[in-house]
C-alpha positions in Angstrom: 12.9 -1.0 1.3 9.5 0.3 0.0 7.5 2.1 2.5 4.5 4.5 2.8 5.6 8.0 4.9 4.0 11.0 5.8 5.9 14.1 6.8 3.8 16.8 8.8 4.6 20.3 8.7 3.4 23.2 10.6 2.3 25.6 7.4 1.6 25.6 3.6 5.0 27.2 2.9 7.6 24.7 4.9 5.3 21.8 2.9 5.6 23.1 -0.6 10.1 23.5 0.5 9.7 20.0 2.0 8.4 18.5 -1.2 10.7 20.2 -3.1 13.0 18.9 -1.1 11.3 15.2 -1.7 12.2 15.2 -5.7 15.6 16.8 -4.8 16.4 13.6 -3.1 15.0 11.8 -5.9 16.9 12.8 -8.0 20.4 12.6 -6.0 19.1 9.3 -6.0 19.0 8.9 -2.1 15.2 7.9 -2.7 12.9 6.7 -5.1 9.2 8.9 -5.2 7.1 6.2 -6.7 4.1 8.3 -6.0 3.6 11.5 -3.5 0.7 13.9 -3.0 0.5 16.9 -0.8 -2.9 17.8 1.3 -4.2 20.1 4.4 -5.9 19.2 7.2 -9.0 21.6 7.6 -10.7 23.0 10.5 -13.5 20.7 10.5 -11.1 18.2 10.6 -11.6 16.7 6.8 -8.6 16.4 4.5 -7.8 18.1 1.4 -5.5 17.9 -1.6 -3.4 20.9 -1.9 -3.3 21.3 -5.8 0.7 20.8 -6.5 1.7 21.4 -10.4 4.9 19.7 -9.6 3.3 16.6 -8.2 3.0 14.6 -11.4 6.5 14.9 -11.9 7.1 12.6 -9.0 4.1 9.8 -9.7 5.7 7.4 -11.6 3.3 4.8 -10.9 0.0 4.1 -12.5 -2.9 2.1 -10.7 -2.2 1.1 -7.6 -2.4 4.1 -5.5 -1.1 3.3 -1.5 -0.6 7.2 -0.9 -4.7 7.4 -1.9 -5.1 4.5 0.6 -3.4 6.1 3.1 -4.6 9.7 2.6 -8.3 8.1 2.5 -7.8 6.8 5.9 -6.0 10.1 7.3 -8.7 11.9 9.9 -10.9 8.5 10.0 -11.8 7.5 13.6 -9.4 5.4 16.0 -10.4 1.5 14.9 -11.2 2.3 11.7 -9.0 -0.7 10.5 -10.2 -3.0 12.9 -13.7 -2.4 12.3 -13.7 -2.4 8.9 -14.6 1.0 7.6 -12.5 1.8 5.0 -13.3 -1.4 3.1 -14.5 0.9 0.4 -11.6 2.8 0.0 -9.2 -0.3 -0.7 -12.0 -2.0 -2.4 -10.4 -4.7 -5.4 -7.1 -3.2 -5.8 -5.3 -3.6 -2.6 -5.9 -5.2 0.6 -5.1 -3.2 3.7 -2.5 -5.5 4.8 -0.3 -4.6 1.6 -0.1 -1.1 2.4 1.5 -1.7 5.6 -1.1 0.5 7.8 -2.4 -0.4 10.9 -4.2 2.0 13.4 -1.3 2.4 15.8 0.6 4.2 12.8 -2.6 6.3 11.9 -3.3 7.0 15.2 0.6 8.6 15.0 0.2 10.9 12.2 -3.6 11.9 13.3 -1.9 13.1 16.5 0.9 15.1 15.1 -1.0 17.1 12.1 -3.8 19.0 13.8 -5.9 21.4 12.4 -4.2 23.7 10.0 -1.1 22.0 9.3 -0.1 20.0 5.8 1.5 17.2 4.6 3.2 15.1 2.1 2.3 11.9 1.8 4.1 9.8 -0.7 5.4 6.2 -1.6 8.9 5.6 -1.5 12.0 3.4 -1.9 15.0 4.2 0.6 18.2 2.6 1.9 18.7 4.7 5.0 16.5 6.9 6.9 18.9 9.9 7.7 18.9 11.6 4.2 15.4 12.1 4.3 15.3 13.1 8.3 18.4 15.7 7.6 16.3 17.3 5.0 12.4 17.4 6.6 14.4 18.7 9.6 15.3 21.5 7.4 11.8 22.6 7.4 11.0 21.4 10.7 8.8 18.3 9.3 8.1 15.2 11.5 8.3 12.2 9.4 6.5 9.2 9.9 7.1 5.6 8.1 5.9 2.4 7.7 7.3 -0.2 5.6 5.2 -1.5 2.9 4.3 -5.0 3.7 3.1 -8.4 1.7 0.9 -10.6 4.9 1.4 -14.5 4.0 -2.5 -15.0 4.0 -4.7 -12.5 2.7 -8.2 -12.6 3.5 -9.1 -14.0 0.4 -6.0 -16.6 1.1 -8.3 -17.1 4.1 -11.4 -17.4 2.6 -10.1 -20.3 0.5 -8.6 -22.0 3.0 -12.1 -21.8 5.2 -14.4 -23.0 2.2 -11.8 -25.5 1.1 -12.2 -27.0 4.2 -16.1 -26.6 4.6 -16.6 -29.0 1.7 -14.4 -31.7 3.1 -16.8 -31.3 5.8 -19.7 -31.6 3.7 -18.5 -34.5 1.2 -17.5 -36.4 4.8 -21.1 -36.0 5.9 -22.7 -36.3 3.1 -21.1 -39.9 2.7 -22.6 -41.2 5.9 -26.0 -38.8 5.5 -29.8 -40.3 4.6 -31.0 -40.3 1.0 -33.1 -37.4 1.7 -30.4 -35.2 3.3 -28.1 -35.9 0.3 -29.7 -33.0 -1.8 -29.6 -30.3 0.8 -25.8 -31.3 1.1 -25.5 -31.4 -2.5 -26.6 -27.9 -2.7 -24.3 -26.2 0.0 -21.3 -28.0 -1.6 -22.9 -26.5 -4.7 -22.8 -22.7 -3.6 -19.4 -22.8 -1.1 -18.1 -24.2 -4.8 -18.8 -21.2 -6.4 -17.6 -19.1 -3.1 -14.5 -21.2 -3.4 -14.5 -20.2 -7.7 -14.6 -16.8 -6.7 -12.1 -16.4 -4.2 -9.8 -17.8 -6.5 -10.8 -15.7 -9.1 -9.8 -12.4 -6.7 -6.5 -13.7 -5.9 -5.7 -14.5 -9.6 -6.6 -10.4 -10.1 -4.6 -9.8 -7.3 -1.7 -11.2 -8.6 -2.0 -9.5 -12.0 -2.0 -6.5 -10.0 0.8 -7.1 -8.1 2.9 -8.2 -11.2 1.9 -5.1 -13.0 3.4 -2.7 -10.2 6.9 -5.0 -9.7 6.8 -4.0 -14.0 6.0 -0.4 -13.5 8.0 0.7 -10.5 11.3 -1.0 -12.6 10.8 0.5 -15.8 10.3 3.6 -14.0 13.7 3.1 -12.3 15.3 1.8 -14.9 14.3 4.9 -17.1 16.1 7.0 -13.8 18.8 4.6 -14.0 19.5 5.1 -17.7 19.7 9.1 -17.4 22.2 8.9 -14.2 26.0 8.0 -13.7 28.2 6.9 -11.0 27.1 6.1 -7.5 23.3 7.5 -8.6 23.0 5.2 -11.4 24.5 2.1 -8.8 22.1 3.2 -6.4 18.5 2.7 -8.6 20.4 -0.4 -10.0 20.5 -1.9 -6.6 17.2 -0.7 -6.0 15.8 -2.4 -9.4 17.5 -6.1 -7.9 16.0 -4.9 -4.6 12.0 -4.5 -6.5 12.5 -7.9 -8.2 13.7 -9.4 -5.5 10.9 -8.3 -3.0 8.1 -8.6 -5.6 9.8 -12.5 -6.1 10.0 -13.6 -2.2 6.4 -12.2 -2.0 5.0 -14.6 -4.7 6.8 -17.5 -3.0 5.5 -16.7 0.4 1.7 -16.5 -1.0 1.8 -19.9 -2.6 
């Protein structure tokens, strides 16, 4: 299962051994690392990367970015999802829903890493939760997860739907309306049309998105898969009919 995680720790030094520990199980092929990043939490309460020359070594993913999603929103105020503030940080590329957050699980990991203490934040594949536990427990890190997630309706799904069903409205009316309110009718179906035009045109760019990372997280485990043997190389194999299958289920449900 794909999910997003963070894993708090109480210094620099247990975070760098924790991420180490990250690509270890990577490469045991307990977990896939699709992308992680490490960062600090400073005194004034903003949040920083913590420059990591190893960290390219684990992003295998270009585009999308969930871990910047979610590190954007870390140290945002309580309600921040609900009320909309972090549009700009999600902007075209990924809808909040996707990434799985919601302000309960922010609200989490805001509590546990207080001033001073670090993270990793990554973007992972994993079958069970205790190999990764066993090992953050090692360094005394707190992990927290949420699976990734694909909502039914987005709201662009939603804006279609709404303006879809506006110019029924209108067409109805405007069947039964007087000569001289035809035009003004004419003109709203007009603009809702090209409302309706561009919504579409989002969710079309959505889905090449979406296609792009199913192709780019299973040539990236396919490449693993290649280099390993035995249960490693049976592992990211499952994983790969695990991606397609997800990615597949997700266009189904959004049709």
């Amino acid at each position: 299962m794909e999910k997003l995680i963070v894993i708090v720790f109480e210094n620099q030094t247990k975070a760098f051994a924790g991420f180490e520990a990250l690509r270890q199980l990577d490469r045991d092929g307990d977990i896939s690392v699709y992308e992680a990043e490490m960062i600090a939490k400073d005194p004034d309460g903003t949040i920083r990367y913590i420059d990591n020359t190893n960290k390219l070594a684990l992003s295998v993913l270009g585009g999308t970015s969930f871990v910047g999603v979610l590190v954007g929103l870390l140290g945002g105020p309580a309600g921040a999802l609900i009320g909309g503030a972090v549009g700009g940080l999600i902007g075209s590329i990924v809808d909040i829903e996707r990434s799985g957050v919601t302000d309960e699980f922010m609200n989490d990991v805001n509590t546990a890493m207080t001033t001073g203490k670090f993270a990793v934040v990554a973007d992972i594949a994993e079958d069970w939760v205790t190999p990764l536990d066993t090992r953050m427990e090692e360094f005394g890190g707190v992990v927290f997860r949420r699976a990734r997630t694909e909502v039914k309706h987005t709201y662009h799904d939603n804006d279609v739907a709404a303006h879809r069903a506006e110019m029924e409205q209108l067409k109805a009316e405007r069947a039964q309306a007087r000569s001289d309110r035809q035009a003004k009718i004419d003109a709203k179906i007009d603009a809702l049309r090209k409302k309706l035009e561009d919504a579409l045109d989002r969710e079309r760019s959505k889905t090449i998105i979406r296609q792009s990372q199913r192709d780019a997280r299973i040539q990236a485990l396919k490449a693993k898969a290649e280099q390993s043997e035995g249960e490693i190389r049976r592992r990211l194999e499952a994983r790969i009919a695990e991606v397609r299958r997800d990615y597949e289920q997700k266009a189904s449900a959004a049709v």
